[in-house]
PALUMSE-210582 format. One record per residue (C-alpha): y, z, x. Coordinates in nm, 3 decimals, padded with zeros to 5 digits. Layout:
N
> Y:Z:X;
...
//
This chain:
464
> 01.321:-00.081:-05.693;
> 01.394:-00.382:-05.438;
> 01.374:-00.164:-05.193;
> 01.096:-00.021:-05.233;
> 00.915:-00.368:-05.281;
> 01.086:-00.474:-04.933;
> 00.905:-00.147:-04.748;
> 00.582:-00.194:-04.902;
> 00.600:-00.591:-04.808;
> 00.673:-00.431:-04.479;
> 00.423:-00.218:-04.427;
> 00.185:-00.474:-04.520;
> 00.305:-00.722:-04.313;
> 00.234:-00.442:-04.023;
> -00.139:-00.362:-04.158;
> -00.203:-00.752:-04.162;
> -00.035:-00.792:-03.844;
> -00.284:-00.489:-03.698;
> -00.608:-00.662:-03.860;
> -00.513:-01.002:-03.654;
> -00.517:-00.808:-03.336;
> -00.843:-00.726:-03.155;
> -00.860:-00.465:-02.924;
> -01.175:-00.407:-02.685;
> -01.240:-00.063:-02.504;
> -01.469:-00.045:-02.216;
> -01.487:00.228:-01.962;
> -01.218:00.093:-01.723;
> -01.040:-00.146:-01.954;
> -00.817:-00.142:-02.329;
> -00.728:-00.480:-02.404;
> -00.598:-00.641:-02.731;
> -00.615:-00.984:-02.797;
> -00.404:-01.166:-03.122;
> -00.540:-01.398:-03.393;
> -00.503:-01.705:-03.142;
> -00.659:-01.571:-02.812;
> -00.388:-01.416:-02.602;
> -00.439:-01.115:-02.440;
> -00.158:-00.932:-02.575;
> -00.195:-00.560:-02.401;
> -00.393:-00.467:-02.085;
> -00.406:-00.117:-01.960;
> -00.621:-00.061:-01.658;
> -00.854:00.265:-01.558;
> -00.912:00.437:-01.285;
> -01.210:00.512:-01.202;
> -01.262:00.516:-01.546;
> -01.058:00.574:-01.854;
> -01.193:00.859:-01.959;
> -01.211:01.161:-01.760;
> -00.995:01.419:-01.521;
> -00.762:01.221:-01.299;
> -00.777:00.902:-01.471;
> -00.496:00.680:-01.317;
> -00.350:00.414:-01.575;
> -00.172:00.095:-01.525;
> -00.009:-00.125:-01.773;
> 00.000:-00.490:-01.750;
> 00.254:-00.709:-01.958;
> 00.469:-00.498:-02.219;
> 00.398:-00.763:-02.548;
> 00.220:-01.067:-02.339;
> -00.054:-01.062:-02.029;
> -00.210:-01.406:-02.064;
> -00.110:-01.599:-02.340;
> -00.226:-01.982:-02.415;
> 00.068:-02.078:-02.671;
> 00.265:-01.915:-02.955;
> 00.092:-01.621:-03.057;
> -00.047:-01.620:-03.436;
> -00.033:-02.024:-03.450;
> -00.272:-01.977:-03.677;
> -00.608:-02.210:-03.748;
> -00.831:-01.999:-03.509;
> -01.170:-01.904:-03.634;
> -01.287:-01.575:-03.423;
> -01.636:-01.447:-03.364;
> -01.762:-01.152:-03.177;
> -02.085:-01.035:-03.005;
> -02.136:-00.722:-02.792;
> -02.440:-00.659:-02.574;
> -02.497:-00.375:-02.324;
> -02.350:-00.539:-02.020;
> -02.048:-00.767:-02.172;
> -01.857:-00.798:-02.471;
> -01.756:-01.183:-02.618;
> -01.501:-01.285:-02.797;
> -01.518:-01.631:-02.884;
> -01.163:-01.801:-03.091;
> -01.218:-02.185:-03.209;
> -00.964:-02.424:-03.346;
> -01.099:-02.775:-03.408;
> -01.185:-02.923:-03.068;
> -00.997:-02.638:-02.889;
> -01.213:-02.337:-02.793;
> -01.138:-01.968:-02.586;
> -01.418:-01.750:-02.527;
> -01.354:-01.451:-02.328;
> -01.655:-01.243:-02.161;
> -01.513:-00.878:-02.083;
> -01.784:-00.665:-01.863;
> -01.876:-00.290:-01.994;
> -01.792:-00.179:-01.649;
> -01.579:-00.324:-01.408;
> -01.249:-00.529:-01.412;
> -01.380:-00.852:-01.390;
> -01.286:-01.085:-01.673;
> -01.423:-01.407:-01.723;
> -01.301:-01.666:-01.975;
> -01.425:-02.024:-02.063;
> -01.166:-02.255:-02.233;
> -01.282:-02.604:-02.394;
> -00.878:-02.790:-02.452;
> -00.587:-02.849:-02.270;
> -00.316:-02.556:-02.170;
> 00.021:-02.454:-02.010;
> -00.131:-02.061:-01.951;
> 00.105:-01.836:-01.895;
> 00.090:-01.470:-01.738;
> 00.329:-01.202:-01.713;
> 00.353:-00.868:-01.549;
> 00.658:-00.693:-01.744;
> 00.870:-00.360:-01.752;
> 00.577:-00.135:-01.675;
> 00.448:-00.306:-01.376;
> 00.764:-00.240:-01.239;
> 00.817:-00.010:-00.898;
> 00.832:00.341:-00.928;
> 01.155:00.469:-00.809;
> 01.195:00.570:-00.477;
> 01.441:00.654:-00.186;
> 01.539:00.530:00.161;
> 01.254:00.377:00.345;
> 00.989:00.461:00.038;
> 01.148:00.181:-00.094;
> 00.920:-00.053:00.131;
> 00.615:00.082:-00.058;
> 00.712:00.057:-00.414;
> 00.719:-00.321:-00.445;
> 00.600:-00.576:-00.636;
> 00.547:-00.931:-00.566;
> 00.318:-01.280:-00.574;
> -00.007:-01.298:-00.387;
> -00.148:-01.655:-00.331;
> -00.514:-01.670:-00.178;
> -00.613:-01.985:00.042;
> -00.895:-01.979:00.243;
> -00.938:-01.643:00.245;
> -00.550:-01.597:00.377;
> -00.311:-01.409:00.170;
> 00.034:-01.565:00.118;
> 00.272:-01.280:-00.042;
> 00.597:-01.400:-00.211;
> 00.870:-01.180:-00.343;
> 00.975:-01.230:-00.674;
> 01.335:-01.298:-00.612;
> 01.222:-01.531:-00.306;
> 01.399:-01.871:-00.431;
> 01.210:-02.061:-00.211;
> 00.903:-02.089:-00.391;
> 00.754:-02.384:-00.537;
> 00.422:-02.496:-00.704;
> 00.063:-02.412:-00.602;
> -00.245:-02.621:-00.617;
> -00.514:-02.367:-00.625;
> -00.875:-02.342:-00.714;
> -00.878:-01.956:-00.520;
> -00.735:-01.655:-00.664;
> -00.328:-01.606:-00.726;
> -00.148:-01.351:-00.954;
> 00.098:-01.010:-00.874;
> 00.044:-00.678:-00.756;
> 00.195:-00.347:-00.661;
> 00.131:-00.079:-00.458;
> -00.189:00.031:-00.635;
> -00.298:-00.257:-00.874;
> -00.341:-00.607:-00.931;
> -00.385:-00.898:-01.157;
> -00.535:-01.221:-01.044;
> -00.637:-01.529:-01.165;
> -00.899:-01.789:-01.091;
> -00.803:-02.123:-01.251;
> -01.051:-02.449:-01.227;
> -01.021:-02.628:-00.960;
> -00.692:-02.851:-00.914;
> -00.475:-02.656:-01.162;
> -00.143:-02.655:-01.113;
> 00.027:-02.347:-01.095;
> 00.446:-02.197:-01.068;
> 00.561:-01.925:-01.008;
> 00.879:-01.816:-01.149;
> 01.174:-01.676:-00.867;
> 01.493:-01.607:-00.917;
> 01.749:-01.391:-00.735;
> 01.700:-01.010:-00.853;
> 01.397:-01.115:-01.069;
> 01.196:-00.796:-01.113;
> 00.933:-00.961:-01.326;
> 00.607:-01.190:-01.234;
> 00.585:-01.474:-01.456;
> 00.299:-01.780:-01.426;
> 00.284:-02.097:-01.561;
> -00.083:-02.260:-01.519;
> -00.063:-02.653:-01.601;
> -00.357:-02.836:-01.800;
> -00.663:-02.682:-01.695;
> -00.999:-02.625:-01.860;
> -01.373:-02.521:-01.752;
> -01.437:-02.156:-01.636;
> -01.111:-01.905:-01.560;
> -01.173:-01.542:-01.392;
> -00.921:-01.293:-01.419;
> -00.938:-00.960:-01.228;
> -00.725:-00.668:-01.359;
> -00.744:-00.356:-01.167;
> -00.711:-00.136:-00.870;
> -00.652:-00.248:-00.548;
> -00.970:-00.046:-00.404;
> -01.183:-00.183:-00.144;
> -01.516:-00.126:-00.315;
> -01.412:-00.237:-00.679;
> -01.261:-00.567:-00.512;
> -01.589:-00.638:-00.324;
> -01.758:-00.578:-00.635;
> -01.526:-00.797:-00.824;
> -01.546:-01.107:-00.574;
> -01.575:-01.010:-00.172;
> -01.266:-01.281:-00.177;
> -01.039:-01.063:-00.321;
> -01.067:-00.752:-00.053;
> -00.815:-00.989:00.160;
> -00.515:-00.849:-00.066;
> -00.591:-00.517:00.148;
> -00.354:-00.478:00.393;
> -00.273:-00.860:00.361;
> 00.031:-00.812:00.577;
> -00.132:-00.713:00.901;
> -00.378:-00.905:01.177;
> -00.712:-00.931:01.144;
> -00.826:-00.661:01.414;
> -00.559:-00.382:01.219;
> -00.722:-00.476:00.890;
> -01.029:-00.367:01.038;
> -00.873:-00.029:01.145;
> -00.717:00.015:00.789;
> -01.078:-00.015:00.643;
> -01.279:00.192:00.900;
> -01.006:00.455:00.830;
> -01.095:00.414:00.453;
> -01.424:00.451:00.453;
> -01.401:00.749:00.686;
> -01.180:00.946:00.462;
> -01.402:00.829:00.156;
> -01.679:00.991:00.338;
> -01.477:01.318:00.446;
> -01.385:01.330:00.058;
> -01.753:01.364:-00.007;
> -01.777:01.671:00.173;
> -01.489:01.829:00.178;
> -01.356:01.899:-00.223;
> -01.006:01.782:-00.177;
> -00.788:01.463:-00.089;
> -00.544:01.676:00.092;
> -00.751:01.815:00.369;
> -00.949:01.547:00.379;
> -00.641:01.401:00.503;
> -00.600:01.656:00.751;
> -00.962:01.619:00.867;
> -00.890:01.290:00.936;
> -00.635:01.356:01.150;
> -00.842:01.551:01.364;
> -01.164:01.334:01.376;
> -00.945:01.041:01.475;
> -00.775:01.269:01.822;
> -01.132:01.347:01.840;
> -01.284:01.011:01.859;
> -00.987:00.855:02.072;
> -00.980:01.180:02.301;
> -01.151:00.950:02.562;
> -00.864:00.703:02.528;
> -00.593:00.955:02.553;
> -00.752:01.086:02.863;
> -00.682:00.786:03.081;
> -00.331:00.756:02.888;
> -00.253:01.080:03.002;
> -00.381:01.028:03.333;
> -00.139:00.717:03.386;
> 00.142:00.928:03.260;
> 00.057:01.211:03.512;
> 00.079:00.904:03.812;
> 00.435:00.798:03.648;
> 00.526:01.161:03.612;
> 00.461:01.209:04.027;
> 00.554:00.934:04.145;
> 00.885:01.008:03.973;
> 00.893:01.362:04.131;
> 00.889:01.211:04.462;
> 01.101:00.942:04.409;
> 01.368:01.125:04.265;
> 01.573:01.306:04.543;
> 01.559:00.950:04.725;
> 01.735:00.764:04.467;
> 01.992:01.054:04.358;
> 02.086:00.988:04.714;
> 02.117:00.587:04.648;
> 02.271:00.627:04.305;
> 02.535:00.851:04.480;
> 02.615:00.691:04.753;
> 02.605:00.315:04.657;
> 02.658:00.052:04.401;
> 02.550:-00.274:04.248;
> 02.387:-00.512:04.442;
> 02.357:-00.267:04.762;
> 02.203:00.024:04.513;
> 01.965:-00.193:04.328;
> 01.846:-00.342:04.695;
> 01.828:00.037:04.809;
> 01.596:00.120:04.544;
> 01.377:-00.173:04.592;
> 01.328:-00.160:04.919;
> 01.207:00.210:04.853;
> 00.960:00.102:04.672;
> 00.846:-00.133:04.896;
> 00.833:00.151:05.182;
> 00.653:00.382:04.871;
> 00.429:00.132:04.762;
> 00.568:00.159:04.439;
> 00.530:-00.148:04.145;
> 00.898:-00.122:04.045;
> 00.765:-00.133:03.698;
> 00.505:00.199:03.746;
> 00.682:00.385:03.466;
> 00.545:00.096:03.264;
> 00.172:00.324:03.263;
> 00.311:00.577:03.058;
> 00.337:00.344:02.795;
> -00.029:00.344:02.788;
> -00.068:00.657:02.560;
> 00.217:00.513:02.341;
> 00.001:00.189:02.311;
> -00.329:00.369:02.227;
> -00.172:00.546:01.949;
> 00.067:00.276:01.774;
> -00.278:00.064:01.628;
> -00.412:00.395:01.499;
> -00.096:00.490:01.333;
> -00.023:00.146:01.177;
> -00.353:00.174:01.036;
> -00.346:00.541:00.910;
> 00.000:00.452:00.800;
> -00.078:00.174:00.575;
> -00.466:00.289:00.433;
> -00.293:00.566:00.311;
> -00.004:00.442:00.175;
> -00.218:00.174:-00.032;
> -00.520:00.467:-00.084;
> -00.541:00.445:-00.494;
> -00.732:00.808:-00.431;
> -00.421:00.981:-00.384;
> -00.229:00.812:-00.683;
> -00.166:01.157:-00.846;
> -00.385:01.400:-00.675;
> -00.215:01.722:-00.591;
> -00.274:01.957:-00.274;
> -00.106:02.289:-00.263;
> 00.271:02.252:-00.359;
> 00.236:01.879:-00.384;
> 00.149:01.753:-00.716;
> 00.088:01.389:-00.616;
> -00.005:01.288:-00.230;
> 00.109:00.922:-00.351;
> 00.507:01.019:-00.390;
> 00.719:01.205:-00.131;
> 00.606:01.653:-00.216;
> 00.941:01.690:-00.377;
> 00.973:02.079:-00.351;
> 01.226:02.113:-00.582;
> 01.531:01.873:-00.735;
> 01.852:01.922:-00.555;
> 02.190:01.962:-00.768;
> 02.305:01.624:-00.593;
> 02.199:01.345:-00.437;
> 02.195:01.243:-00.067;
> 02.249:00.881:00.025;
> 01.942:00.734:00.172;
> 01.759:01.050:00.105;
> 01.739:01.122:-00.269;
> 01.795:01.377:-00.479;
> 01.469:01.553:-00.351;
> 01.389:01.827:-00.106;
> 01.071:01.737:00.070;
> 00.963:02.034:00.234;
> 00.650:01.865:00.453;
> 00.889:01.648:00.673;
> 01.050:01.954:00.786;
> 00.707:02.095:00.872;
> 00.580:01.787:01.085;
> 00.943:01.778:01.259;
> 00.932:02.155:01.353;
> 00.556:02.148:01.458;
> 00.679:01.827:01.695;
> 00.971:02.064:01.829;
> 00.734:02.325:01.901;
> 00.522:02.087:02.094;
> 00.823:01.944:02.270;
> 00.886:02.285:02.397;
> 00.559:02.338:02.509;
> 00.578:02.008:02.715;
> 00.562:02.151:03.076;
> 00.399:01.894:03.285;
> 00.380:02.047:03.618;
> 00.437:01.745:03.848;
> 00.804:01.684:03.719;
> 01.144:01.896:03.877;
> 01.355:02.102:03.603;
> 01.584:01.784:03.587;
> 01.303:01.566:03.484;
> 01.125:01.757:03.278;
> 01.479:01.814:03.081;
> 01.479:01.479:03.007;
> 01.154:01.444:02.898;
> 01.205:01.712:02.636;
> 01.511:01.549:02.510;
> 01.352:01.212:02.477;
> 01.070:01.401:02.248;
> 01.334:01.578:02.017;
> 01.513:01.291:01.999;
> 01.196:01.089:01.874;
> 01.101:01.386:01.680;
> 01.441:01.350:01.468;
> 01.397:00.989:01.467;
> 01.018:01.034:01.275;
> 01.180:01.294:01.015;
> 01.468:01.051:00.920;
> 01.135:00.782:00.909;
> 00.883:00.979:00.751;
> 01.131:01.226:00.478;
> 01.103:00.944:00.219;
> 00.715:00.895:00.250;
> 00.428:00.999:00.049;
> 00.350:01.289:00.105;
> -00.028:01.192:00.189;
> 00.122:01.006:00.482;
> 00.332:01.278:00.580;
> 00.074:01.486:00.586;
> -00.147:01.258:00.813;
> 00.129:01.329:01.058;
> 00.175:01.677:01.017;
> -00.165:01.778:01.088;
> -00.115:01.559:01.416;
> 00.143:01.735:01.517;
> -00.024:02.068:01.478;
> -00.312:01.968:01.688;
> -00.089:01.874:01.938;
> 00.071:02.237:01.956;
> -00.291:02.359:01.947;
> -00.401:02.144:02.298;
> -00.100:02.227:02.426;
> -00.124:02.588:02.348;
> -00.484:02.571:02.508;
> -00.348:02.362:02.840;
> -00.125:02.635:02.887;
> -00.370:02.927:02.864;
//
């Protein structure tokens, strides 16, 4: 009999623990809030919560933003709901919260009327996805800290941190998502480092007057929407004039995704606008690289003979002084750098638009079921260090394509001996790039793939 008392106090304990909690659904947020305020659960939608290829994020696992020990008890709650906003309002003598959560959007804004030491937490499911070799530089999370419009990132096991007077936006993120908070102006606010912490944790000190809280996708359009402020956690890592290549890249794969019905060739369309608009560019690269390419051919036999026949001081005043008579800069090879420093800006840009593109955060193309991970073929029976347990098949496409294209590299000013070493300076890249790009999402991969196979294609056509 006493134990069936005990359950049924049990269970009611649970139902009046459920009736304290308030939970508000709107079409990109699910939030719950307890009897005193604090937002207990967040889970954020994307684009919207309901519908095909909704992606999900979880913030906190039993706290997000909490104001002091939840169920304290005392708080009187009320509730209104228009069209555009939905208010919840929790009083306690002089001591008010009133929270103001949009029908659309991620935008949360909150109004408190008392002192506080807020607190918010990421948790276990905000947590990095697993991942292998150098995929491991994508899946992190860490601190972002907004002041004048600069972006200060901070890892969470970075011991040097200390205390932030802020009246701008601060808070975590990962790869894909973000939560930030605006506090009043002069609060006080820590964050909380420690060596192998894998959890954000906030402390806000004694503030009151109007909060905003953002909790959402790291997506160029939703942040500008949100506050134009917070589009600086884009790319934050890079300068200025790279940020701007990350977003013109956006925006022109948003636009090919219009068109064309699929992320994946998008992707691939990309590729080939981009050799199409730089084509100009790569013109005058490869016209410097044809210079360095004869001027080596006819500087060659001449300096076999010096490198032969003398040494050290004598060779290297041998070779200048046949440069001088050649008319030679003796840093000419220097030019063929030129199509090497068109392309880097274009690939750090490509490179890190897609890896923080929220559009490919599981979205499948062919084999691949999500462009956001590595294509993971099929599991392997063991696992290779640095490489995973996975066998990506596209990294072995893009390094074959770029062997094909080595061996099609025939440039017609260089000897056999020359041209030998040009080819082995492309496989050896090429093998370089597949140790660099086997852990990568496979969106990224792909980017590079479909590079490679224009490359066979124009060289193909150069030969014909």
């Amino acid at each position: 009999m006493s134990k069936r008392i005990a359950v049924m106090l049990f269970l009611l304990a649970l139902s009046l623990n459920a009736a304290a909690e308030t939970q508000v659904n709107t079409d990109t947020l699910r939030l719950t809030f307890d009897a005193s305020g604090n937002l207990k659960s967040a889970f954020a939608c994307f684009p919207m919560c309901v519908g095909e290829n909704s992606r999900v994020q979880q913030f906190g696992d039993s706290s997000v933003i909490n104001f002091g020990p939840e169920g304290s008890g005392g708080w009187q709650q009320t509730e209104k709901k228009s069209d555009d906003q939905y208010e919840l309002r929790f009083v306690q003598g002089g001591a008010s919260l009133t929270w103001r959560i949009p029908s659309k959007g991620y935008r949360i804004e909150l109004e408190t009327a008392g002192k506080y030491q807020l607190s918010v937490q990421s948790g276990e499911s905000f947590r990095p996805r697993e991942a292998a070799g150098f995929g491991t530089w994508l899946e992190q999370s860490r601190y972002a800290v907004m002041t004048d419009g600069e972006v200060q990132q901070i890892g969470f096991d970075d011991t040097d941190a200390a205390e932030v007077t802020t009246g701008q936006w601060l808070g975590f993120r990962n790869r894909y998502w973000t939560l930030m908070a605006a506090p009043p102006e002069e609060a006080v606010a820590r964050l909380e480092t420690a060596e192998d912490r894998q959890d954000a944790a906030i402390s806000i000190d004694g503030a009151e007057g109007q909060w905003a809280f953002y909790l959402g996708p790291l997506e160029p359009k939703v942040l500008s929407r949100a506050d134009p402020e917070l589009s600086n956690l884009l790319y934050a890592g890079l300068w200025f004039w790279l940020r701007w290549i990350c977003f013109g890249l956006f925006h022109l794969l948003a636009g090919l995704a219009l068109l064309i019905p699929s992320w994946g060739l998008s992707v691939m369309a990309l590729s080939l606008i981009v050799n199409v608009l730089m084509l100009p560019l790569i013109r005058i690269a490869d016209r410097f690289q044809q210079q360095v390419n004869e001027t080596e051919a006819r500087l060659a036999p001449e300096l076999q003979r010096i490198k032969k026949n003398f040494k050290g001081e004598q060779q290297s005043a041998k070779i200048l002084a046949l440069y001088k008579t050649e008319r030679v800069h003796p840093l000419y090879s220097l030019k063929s750098m030129m199509g090497v420093a068109v392309v880097i800006p274009v690939f750090i840009g490509a490179f890190d638009m897609l890896a923080e593109n929220i559009h490919l955060l599981n979205t499948g193309f062919l084999w691949i079921s999500d462009l956001s991970r590595p294509d993971d073929l099929f599991r392997l029976p063991f696992r290779l260090p640095f490489f995973g347990a996975e066998l990506n098949l596209l990294p072995f496409l893009m390094t074959g394509l770029s062997v094909v294209a080595s061996a099609l590299h025939n440039p017609l000013a260089l000897n056999a001996e020359l041209r030998k070493k040009q080819v082995r300076n492309m496989l050896l890249l090429a093998v370089a790039f597949f140790a660099l790009f086997y852990t990568f999402p496979a969106g990224m991969v792909l980017y590079w793939t479909s590079n490679n196979l224009i490359s066979v294609i124009k060289s193909l056509w150069a030969r014909r």
